[in-house]
Backbone as XML, in Angstrom:
<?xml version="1.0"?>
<chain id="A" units="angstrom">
  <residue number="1" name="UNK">
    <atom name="N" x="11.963" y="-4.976" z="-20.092"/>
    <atom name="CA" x="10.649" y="-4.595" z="-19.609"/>
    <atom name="C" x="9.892" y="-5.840" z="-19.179"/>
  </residue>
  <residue number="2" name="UNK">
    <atom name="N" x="8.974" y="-5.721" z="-17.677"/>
    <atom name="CA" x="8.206" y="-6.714" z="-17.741"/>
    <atom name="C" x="7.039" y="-6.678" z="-18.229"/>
  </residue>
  <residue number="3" name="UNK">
    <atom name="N" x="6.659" y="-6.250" z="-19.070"/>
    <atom name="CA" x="5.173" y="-6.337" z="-19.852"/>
    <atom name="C" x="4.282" y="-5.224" z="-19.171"/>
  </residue>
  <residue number="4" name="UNK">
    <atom name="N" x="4.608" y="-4.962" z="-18.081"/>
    <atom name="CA" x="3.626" y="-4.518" z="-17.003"/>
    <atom name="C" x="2.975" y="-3.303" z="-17.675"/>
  </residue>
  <residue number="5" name="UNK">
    <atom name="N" x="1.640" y="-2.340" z="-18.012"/>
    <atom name="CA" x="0.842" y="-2.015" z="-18.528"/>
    <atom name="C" x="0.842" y="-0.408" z="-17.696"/>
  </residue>
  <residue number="6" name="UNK">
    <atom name="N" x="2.083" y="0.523" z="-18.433"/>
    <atom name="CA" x="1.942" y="1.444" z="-17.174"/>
    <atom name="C" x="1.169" y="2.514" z="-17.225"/>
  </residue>
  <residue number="7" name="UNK">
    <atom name="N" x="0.178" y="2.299" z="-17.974"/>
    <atom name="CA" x="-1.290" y="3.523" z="-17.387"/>
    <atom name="C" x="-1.906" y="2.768" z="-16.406"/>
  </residue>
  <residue number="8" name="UNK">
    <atom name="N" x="-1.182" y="1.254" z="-15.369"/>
    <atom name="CA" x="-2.389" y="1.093" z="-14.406"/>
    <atom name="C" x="-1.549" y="1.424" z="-13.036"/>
  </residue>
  <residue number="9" name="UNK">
    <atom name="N" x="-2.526" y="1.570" z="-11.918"/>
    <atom name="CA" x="-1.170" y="1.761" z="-10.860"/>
    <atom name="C" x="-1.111" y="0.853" z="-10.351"/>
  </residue>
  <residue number="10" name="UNK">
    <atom name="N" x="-0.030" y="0.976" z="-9.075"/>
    <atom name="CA" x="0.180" y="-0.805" z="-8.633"/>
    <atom name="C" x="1.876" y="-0.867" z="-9.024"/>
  </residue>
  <residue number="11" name="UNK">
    <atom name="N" x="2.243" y="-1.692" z="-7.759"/>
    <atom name="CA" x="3.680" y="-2.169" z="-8.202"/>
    <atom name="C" x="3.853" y="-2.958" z="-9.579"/>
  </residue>
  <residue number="12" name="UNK">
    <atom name="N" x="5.210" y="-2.950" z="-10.436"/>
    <atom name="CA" x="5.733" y="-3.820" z="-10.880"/>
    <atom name="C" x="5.930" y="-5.566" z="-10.291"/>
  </residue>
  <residue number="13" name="UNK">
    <atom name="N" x="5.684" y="-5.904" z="-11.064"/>
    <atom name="CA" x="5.590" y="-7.808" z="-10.184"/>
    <atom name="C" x="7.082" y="-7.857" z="-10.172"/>
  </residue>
  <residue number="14" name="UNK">
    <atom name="N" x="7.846" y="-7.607" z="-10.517"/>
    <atom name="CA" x="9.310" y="-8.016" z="-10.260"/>
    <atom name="C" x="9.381" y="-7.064" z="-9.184"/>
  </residue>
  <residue number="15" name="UNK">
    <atom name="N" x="9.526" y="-5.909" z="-8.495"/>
    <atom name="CA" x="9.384" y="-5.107" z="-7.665"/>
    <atom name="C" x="8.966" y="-6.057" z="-6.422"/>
  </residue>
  <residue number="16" name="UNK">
    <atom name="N" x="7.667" y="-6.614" z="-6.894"/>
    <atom name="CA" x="6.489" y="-7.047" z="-5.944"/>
    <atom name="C" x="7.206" y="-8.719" z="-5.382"/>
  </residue>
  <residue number="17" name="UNK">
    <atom name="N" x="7.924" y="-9.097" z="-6.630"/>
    <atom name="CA" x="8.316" y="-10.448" z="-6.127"/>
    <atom name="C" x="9.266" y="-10.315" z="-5.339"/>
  </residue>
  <residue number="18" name="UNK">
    <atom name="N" x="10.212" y="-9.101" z="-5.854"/>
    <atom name="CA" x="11.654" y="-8.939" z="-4.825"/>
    <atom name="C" x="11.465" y="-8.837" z="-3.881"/>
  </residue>
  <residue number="19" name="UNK">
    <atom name="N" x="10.500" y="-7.968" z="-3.347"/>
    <atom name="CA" x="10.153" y="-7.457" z="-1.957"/>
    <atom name="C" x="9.367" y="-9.038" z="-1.214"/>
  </residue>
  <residue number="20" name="UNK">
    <atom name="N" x="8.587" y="-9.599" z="-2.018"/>
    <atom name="CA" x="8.117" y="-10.876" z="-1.354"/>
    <atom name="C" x="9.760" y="-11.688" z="-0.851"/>
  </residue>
  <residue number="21" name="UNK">
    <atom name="N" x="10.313" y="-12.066" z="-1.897"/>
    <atom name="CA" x="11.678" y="-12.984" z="-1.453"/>
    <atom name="C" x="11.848" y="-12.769" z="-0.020"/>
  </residue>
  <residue number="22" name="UNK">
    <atom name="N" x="12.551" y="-11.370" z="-0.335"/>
    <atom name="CA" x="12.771" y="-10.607" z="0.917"/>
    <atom name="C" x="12.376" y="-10.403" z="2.330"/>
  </residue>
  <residue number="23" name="UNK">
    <atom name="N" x="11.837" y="-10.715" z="2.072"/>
    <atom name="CA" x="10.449" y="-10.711" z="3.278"/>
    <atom name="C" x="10.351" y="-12.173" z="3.924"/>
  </residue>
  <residue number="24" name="UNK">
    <atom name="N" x="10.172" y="-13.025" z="2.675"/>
    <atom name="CA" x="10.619" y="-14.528" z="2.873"/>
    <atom name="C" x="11.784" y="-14.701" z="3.941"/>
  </residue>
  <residue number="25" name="UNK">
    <atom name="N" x="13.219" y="-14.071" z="3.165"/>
    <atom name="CA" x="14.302" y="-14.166" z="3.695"/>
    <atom name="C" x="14.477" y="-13.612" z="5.322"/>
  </residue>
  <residue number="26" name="UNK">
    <atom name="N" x="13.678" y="-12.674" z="5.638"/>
    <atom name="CA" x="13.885" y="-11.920" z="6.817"/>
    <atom name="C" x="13.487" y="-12.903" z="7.615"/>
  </residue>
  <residue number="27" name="UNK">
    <atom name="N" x="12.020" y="-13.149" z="7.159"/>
    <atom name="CA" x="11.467" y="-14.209" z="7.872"/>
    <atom name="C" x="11.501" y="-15.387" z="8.575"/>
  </residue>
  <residue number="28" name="UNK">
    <atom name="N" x="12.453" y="-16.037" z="7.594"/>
    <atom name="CA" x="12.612" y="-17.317" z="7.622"/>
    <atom name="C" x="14.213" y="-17.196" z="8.412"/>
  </residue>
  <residue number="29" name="UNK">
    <atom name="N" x="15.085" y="-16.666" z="8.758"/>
    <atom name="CA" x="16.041" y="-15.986" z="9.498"/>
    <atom name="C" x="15.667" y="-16.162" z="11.197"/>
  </residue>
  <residue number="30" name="UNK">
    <atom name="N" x="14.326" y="-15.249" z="11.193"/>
    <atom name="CA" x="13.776" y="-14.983" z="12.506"/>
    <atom name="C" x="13.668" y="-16.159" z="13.043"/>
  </residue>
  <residue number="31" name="UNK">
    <atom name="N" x="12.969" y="-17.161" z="12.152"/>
    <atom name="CA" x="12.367" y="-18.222" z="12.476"/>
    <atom name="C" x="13.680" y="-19.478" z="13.196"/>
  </residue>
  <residue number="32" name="UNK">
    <atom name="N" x="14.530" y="-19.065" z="12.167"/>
    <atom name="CA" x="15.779" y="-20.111" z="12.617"/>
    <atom name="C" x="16.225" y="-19.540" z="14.031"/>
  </residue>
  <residue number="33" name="UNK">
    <atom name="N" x="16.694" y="-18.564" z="13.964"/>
    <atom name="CA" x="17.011" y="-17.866" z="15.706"/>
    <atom name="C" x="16.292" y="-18.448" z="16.657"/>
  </residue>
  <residue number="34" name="UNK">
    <atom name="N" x="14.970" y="-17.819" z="16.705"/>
    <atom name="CA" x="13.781" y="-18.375" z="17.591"/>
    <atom name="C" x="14.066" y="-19.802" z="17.813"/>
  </residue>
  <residue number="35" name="UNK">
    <atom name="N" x="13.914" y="-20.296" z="16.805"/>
    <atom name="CA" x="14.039" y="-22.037" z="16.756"/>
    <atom name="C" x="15.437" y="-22.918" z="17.661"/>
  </residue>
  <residue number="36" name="UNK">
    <atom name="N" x="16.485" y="-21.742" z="17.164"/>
    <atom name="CA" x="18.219" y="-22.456" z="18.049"/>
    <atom name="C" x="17.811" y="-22.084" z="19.752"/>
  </residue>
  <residue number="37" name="UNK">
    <atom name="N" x="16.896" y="-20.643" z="19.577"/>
    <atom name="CA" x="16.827" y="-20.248" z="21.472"/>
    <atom name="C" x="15.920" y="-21.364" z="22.057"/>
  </residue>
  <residue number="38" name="UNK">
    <atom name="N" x="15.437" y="-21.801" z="21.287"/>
    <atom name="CA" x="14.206" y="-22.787" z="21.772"/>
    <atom name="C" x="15.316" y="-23.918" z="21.910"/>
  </residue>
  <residue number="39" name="UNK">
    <atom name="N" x="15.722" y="-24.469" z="21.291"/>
    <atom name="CA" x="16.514" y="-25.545" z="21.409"/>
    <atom name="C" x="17.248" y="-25.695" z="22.059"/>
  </residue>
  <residue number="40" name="UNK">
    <atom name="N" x="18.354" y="-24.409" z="22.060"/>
    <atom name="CA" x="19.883" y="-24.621" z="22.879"/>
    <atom name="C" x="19.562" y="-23.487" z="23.620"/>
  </residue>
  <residue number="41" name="UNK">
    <atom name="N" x="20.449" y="-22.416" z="23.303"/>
    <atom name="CA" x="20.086" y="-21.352" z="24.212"/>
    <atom name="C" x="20.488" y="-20.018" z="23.382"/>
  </residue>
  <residue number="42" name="UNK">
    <atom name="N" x="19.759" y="-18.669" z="23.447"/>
    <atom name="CA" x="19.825" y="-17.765" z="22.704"/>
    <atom name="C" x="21.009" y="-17.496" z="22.142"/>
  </residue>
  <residue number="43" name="UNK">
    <atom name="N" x="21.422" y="-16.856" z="21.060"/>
    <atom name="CA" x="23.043" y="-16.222" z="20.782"/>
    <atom name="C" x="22.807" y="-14.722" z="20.273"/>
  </residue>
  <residue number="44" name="UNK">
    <atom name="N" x="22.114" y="-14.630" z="20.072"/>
    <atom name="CA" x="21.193" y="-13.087" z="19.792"/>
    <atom name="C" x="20.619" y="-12.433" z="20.463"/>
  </residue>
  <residue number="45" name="UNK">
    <atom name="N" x="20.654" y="-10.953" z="21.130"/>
    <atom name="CA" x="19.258" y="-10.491" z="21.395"/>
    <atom name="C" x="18.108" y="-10.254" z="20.330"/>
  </residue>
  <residue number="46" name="UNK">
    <atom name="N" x="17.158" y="-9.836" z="20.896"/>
    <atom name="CA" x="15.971" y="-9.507" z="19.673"/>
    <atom name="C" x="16.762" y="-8.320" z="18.851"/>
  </residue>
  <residue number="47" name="UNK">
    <atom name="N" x="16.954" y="-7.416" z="19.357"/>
    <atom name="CA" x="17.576" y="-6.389" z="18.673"/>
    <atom name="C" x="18.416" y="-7.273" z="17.705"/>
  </residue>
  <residue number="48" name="UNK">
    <atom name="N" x="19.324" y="-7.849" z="17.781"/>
    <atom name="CA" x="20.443" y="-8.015" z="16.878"/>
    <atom name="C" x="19.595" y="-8.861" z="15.709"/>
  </residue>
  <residue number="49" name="UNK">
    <atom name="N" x="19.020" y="-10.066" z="16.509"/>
    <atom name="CA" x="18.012" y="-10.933" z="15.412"/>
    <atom name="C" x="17.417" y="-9.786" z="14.302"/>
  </residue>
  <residue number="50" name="UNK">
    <atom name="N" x="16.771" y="-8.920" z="14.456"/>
    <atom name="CA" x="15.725" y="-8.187" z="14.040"/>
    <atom name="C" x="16.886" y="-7.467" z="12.964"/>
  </residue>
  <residue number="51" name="UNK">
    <atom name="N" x="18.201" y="-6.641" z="12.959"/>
    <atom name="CA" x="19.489" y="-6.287" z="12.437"/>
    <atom name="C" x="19.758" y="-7.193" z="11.302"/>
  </residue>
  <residue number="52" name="UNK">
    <atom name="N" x="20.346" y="-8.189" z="11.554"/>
    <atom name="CA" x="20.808" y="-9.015" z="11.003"/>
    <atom name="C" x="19.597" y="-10.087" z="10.135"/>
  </residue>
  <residue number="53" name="UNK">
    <atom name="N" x="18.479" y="-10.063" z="10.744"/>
    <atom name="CA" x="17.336" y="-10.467" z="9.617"/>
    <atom name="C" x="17.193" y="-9.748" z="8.560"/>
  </residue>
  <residue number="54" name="UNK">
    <atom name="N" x="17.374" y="-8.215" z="8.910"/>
    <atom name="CA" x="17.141" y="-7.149" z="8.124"/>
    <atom name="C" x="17.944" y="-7.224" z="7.001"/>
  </residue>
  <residue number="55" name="UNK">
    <atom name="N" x="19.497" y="-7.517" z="6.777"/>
    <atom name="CA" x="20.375" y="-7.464" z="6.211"/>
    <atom name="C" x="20.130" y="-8.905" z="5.099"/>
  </residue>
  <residue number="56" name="UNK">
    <atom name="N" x="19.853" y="-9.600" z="6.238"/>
    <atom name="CA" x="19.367" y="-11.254" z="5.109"/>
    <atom name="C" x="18.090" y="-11.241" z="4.333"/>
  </residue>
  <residue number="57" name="UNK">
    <atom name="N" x="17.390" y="-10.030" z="4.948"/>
    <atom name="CA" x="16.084" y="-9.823" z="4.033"/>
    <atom name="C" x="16.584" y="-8.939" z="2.571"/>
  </residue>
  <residue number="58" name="UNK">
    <atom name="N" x="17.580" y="-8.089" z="3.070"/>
    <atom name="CA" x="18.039" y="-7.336" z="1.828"/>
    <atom name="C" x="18.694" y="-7.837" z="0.962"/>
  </residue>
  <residue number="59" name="UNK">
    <atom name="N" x="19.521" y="-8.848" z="1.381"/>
    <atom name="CA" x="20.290" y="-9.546" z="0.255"/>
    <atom name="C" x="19.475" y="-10.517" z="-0.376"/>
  </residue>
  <residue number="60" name="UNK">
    <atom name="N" x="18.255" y="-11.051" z="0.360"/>
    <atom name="CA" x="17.568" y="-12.069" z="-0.675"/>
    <atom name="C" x="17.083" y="-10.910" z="-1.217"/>
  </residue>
  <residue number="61" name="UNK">
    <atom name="N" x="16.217" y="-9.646" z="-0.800"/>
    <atom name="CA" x="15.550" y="-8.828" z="-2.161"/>
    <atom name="C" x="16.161" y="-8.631" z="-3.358"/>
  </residue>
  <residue number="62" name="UNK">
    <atom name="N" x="17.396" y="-7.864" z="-2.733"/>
    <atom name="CA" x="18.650" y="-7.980" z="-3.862"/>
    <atom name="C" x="18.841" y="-8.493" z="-4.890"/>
  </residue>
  <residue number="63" name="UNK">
    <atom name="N" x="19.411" y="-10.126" z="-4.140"/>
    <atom name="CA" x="19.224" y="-11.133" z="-5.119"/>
    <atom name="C" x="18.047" y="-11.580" z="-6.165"/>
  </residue>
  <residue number="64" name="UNK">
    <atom name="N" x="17.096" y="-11.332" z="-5.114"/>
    <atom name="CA" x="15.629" y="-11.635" z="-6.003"/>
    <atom name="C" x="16.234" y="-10.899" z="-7.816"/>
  </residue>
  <residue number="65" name="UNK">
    <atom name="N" x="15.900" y="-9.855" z="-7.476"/>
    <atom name="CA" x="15.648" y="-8.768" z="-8.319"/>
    <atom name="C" x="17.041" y="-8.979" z="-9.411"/>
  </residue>
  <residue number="66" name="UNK">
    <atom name="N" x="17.901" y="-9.535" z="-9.026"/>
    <atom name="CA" x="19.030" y="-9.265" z="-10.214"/>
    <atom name="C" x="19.087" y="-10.461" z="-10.825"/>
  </residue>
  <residue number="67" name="UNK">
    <atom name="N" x="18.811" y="-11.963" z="-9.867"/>
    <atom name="CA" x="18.527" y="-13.007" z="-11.074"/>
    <atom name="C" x="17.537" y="-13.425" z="-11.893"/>
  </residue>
  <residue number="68" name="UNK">
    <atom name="N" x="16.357" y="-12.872" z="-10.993"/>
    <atom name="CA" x="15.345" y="-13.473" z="-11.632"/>
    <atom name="C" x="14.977" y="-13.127" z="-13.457"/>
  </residue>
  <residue number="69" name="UNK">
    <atom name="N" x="15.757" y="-11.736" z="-13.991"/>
    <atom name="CA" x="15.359" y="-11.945" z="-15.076"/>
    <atom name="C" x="16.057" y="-12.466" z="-15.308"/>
  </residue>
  <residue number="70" name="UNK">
    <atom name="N" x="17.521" y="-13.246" z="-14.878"/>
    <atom name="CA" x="18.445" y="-13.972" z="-15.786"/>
    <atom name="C" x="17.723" y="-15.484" z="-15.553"/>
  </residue>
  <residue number="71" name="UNK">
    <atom name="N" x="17.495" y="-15.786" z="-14.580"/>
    <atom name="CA" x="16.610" y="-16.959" z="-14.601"/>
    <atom name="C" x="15.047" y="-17.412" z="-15.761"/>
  </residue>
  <residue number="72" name="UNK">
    <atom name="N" x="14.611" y="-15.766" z="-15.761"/>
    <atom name="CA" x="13.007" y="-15.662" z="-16.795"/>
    <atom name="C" x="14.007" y="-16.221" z="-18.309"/>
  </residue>
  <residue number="73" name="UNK">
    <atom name="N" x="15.256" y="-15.510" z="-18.295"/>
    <atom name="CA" x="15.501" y="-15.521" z="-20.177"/>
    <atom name="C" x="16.473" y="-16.899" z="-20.146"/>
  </residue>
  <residue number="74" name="UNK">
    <atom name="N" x="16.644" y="-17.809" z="-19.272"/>
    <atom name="CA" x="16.991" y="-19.244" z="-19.411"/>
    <atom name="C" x="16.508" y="-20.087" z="-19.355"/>
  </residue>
  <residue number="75" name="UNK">
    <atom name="N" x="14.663" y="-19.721" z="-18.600"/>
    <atom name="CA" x="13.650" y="-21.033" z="-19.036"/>
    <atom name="C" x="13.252" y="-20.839" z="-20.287"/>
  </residue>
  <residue number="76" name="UNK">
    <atom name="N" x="12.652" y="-19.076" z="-20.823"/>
    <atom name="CA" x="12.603" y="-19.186" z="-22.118"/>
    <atom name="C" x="13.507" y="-20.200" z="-23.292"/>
  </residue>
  <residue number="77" name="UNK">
    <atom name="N" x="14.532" y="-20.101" z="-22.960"/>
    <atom name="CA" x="15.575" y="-20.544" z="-23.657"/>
    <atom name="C" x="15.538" y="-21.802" z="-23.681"/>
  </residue>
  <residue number="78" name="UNK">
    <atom name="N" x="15.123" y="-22.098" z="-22.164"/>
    <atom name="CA" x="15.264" y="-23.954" z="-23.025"/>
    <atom name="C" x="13.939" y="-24.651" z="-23.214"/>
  </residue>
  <residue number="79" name="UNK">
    <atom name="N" x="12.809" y="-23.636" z="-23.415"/>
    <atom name="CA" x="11.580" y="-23.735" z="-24.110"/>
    <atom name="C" x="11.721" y="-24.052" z="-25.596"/>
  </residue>
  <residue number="80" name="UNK">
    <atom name="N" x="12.145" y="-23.050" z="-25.714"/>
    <atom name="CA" x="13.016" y="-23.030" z="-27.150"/>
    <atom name="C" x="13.629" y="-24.356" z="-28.025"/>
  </residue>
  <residue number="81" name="UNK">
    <atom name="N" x="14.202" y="-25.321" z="-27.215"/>
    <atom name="CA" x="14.668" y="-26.398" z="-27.595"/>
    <atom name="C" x="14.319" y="-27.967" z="-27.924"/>
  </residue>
</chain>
């Protein structure tokens, strides 16, 4: 459980962070594309960019969400020490 207080409404912050990552990840994807067409010359259409951001946005949410509590219970841990 994350502590979260559920008589209030409102996302879960782990929910809320995954979806941030994610979003990060899509983002920051777009940004690299844009950035190589600017430079060299496109290898993507928008369509595909926008696809394939999508997919890199899901796997960072993904990811978000399945390490981060293993990450929360290994700083605890070396609090601990």
């Amino acid at each position: 459980m994350s502590g979260y207080p559920s008589g209030t409404m409102g996302i879960d912050p782990r929910a809320k962070s995954a979806f941030l990552w994610g979003l990060v990840g899509f983002l920051s994807f777009l940004v690299l594309v844009q950035g190589y067409a600017l430079l060299v010359e496109p290898i993507v259409t928008i369509a595909q960019a926008l696809a394939v951001g999508a997919l890199v946005g899901l796997g960072a949410g993904v990811g978000a969400s399945l390490l981060e509590p293993r990450l929360a219970a290994r700083a605890a841990h070396r609090d601990d020490e």
